[in-house]
N, C-alpha and C positions, 0 to 999 in steps of 0.2 A: 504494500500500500504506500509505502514512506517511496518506495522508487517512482511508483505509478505518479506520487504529487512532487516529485523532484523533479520529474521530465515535463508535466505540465508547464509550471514556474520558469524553467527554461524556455520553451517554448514561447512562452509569453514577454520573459522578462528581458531574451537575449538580443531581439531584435532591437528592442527600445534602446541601448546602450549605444551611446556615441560619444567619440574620443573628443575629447574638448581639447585648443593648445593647436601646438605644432612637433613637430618632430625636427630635431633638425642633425646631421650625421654630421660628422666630423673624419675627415679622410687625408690621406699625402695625398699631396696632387700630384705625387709620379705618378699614382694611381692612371688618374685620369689621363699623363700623359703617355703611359703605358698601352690607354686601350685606345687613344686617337691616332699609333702608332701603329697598333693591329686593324683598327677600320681603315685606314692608307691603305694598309698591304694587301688588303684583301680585295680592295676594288681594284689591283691591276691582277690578281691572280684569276687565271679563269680559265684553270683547268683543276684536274685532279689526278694524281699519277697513274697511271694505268696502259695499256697496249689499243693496238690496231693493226689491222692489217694493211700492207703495202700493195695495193694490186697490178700499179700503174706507175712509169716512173719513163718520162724520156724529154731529150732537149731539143735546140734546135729548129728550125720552122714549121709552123703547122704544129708543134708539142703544143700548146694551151686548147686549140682545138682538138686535138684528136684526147685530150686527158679529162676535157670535158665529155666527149663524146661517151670516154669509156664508163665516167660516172654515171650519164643518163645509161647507159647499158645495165652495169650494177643496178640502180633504182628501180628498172624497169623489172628486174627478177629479185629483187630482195627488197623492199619500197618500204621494210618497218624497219630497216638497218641505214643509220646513217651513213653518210657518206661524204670524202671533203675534198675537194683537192688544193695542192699548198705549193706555190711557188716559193722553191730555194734555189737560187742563181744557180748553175743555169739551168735547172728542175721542176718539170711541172710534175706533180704525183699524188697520185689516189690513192688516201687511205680508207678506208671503211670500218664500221664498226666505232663502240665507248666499252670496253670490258672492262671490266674490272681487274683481272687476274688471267693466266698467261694460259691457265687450263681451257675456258670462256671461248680463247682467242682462236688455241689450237682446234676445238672441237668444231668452232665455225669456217676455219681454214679449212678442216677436211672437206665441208660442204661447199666448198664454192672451188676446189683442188682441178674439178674438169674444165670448167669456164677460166680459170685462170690459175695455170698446173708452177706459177714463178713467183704467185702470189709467199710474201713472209710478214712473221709480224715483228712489227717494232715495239717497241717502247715511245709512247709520248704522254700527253696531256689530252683527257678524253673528258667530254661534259657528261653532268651526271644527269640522268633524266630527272625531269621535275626541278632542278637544281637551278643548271647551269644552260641549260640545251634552253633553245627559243622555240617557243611554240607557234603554228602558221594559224590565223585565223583565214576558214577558207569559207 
């Protein structure tokens, strides 16, 4: 009984309570120059370490088109698997795929090994879905 009118009283009496005053913290401001240090760094970082696969990779004239070409190819048969291509002097080259982890990378290299049998994977900076990746309003 004494619980049953314990919980009522609360019920009633905890919402009614409000904090009078102010609060106020007391902190180092390396604190703060600490985290205005870490929000910097994070708006130029925009990846996250992980693999891809290399499918595509040549220089020379006609390479920007024919590396585009190759990615609308990839998109057209794997269209839920991203896909980028990245000009490094004097390299145009397609990578595919965000893995996470190099097991991810391999198991999708063996699926795509006949359409492109010189495809390997690298190492780079892959967005994370929901994260970092851009979404298309279509």
């Amino acid at each position: 009984m004494r619980l049953l009118f314990v919980l009522i009283a609360v019920m009633f009496f905890v919402p009614r309570l409000r904090a009078q005053g102010s609060v106020t913290i007391y902190g180092d401001k390396g604190v703060e120059t600490l985290v205005g240090r870490h929000v910097a760094f994070n708006e130029y970082v925009k990846g996250f370490p992980g693999y891809r696969i290399q499918i595509y990779f040549d220089s020379g004239n006609y390479s920007k088109n024919r590396a585009f070409g190759e990615k609308a190819k990839f998109i057209a048969r794997y269209s839920d698997v991203a896909a980028y291509v990245i000009f490094q002097e004097p390299y145009y080259k397609v990578r595919v795929g965000n893995f996470r982890n190099k097991l991810e990378a391999e198991a999708f290299k063996q699926r795509i090994k006949e359409q492109w049998p010189e495809a390997y994977i690298i190492k780079d900076d892959i967005d994370l879905p929901g994260i970092y990746a851009p979404t298309e309003i279509k």
